[in-house]
C-alpha positions in Angstrom: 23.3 -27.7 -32.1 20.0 -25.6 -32.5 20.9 -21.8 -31.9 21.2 -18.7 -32.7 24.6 -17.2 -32.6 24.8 -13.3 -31.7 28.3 -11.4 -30.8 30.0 -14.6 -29.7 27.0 -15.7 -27.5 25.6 -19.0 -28.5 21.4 -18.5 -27.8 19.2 -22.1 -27.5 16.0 -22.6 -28.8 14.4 -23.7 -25.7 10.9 -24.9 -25.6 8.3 -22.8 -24.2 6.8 -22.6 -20.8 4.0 -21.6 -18.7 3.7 -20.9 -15.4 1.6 -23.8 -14.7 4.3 -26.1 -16.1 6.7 -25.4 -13.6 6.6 -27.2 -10.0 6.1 -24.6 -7.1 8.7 -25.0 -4.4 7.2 -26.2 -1.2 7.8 -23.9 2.1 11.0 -25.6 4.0 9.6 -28.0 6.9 10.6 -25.6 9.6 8.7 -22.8 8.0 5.5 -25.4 8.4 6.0 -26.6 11.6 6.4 -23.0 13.0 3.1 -21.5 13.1 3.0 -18.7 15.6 -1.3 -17.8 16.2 -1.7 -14.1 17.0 -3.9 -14.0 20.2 -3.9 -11.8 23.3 -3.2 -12.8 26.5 -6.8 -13.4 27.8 -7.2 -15.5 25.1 -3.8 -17.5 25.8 -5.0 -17.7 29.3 -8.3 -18.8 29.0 -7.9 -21.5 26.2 -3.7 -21.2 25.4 -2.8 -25.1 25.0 0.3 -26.7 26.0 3.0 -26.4 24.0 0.9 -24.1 21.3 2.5 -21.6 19.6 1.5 -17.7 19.8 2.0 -14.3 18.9 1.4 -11.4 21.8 1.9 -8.3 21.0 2.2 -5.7 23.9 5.0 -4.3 26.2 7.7 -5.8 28.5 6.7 -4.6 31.7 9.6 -5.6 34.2 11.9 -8.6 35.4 10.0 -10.7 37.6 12.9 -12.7 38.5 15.8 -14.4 36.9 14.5 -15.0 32.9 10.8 -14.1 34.0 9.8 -11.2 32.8 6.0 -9.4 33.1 4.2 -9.1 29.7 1.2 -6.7 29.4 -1.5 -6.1 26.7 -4.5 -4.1 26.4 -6.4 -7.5 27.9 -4.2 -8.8 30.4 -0.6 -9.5 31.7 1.6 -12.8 31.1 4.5 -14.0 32.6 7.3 -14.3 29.6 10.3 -16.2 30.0 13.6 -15.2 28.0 16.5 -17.2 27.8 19.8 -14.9 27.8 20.5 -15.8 24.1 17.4 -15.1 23.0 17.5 -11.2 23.9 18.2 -8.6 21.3 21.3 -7.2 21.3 19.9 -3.7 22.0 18.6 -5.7 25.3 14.9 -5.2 26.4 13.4 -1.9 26.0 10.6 -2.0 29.1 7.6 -0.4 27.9 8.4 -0.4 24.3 5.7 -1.8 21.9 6.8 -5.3 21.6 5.9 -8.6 19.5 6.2 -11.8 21.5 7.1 -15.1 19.7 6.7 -18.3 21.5 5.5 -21.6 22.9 2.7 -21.9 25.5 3.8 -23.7 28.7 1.2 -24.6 31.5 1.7 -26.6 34.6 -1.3 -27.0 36.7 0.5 -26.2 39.9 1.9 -22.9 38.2 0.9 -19.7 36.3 1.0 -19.9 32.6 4.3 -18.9 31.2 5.1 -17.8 27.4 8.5 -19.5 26.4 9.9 -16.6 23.8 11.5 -17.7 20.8 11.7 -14.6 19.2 11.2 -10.7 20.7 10.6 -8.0 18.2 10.3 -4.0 18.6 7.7 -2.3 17.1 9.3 1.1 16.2 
């Protein structure tokens, strides 16, 4: 065996490498397929897609009704629906600075709902 030996550790002559001989890791699928678009709500209203995903960042205002809640930016407001799980465990801080996460749902007989996936304080 090629080596050096050195206080009982046995080092290998290993060949050497640059960085451009190694393979870069790939970002996992769901990392890909999760590509949240910062926009504001105008701009979700206007030309938001179905289904596309989006950043808002702005404040919960109130609760609307059951999961609906009233999401406000400097250009708008947005209805936001949260599924129980999905609310932090310090629960919703109305009025606090607040990132929206989530998937654009419209229905042509109804007003243009944010589906959150993730709700983050800005502190």
């Amino acid at each position: 065996m090629k080596g050096l030996f050195f206080s009982g550790l046995c080092l290998l002559s290993l060949p050497a490498f640059s960085e451009n001989d190694l393979p870069l890791p790939s970002p996992p699928a769901s990392a890909q397929a999760h590509h949240y678009q910062k926009q504001s709500i105008d701009q979700v209203i206007e030309n938001g897609d179905d289904e596309e995903l989006v950043k808002l960042s702005g404040q919960i205002i109130k609760k609307l009704k059951c999961s609906i809640y009233l999401f406000r930016d400097k250009t708008g407001e947005i209805q936001i629906h949260i599924r129980n799980d999905d609310i932090p465990k310090k629960g919703l801080l109305f009025g606090s600075p607040t990132i929206i996460k989530g998937e654009v749902m419209k229905d042509p007989n109804e007003p243009i709902v944010v589906e959150a996936d993730k709700i983050l304080y800005v502190f």
